[in-house]
N, C-alpha and C positions, 0 to 999 in steps of 0.2 A: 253975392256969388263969388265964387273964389277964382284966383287968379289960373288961368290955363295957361300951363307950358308951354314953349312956341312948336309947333310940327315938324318934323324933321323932314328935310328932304332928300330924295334918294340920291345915296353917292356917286353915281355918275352925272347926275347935273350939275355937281363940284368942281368933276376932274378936267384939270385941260385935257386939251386933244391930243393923245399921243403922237410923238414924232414917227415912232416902229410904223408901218405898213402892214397889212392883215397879211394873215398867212398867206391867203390867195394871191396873193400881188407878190409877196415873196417867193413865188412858187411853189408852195404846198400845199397843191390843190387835191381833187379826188384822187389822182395815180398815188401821191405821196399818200396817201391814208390809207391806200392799200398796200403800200410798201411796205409802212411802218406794220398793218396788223401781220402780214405775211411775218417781218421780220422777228415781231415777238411771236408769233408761232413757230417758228424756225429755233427760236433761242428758249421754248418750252417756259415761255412767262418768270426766267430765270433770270437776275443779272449777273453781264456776263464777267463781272469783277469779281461780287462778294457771292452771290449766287442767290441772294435773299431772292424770291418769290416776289411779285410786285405785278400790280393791275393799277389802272385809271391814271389819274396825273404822276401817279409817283416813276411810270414806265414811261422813261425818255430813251429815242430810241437815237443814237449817235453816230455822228460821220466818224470813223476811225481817223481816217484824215482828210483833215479840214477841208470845209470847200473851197473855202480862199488859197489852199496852199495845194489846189488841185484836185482833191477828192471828188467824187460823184455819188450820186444819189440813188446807187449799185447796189442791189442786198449783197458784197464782197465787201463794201465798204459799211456797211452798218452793224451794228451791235446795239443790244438790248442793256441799260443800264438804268439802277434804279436813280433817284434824284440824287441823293448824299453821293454815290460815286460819279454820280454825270459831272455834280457841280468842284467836286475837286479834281477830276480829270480838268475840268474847262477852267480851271483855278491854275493848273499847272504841279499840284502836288505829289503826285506821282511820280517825277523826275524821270529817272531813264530806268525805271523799275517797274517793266511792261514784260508779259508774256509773247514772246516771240514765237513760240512753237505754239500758238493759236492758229487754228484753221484758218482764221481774218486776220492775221498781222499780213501787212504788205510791207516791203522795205523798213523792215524791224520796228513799224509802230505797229502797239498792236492792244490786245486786250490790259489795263491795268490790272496788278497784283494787287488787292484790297482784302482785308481781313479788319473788318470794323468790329 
């Protein structure tokens, strides 16, 4: 009888326990998922840098500013952005090359200029 390859077992009986907290515990519980669907309705399923059209995981919806540095979890303070601009806004690549005359800029941070 021939040799049988050993059975794989499903990858999360691999992973350590992550250290992050669930959303719920971070406070993103049902109001935030309403927040967020309001806000990408609000923002016509648009991001609001490049403008590209975006649904499912690729539409992260963003504190303009930050919560640690004050922000709130306001639709004033949020914007629709797709992943490639969420993750170099949150990289810091953008530098001071932000649209100010954005209905959501507050204290001149405001939407990224992005033309990907």
């Amino acid at each position: 009888m021939p040799h049988r390859p050993p059975t794989h077992r499903s990858s999360k009986a691999k992973r350590p326990a992550s250290p992050r907290l669930s959303p719920d515990a971070r406070g993103y519980d049902h109001r935030w998922r309403k927040m967020r669907m309001s806000v990408y309705v609000r923002d016509g399923g648009r991001c609001k840098a490049c403008g590209d059209v975006i649904a499912g995981r690729r539409a992260h919806i963003d504190h303009i500013i930050a919560k640690k540095d004050g922000g709130g979890d306001n639709a004033g303070n949020l914007q629709l952005l797709c992943d490639r601009c969420h993750g170099k806004k949150t990289r810091g690549e953008y530098g001071s090359d932000v649209d100010t005359d954005s209905q959501y800029s507050q204290g001149g941070r405001g939407v990224p200029k992005c033309h990907l």
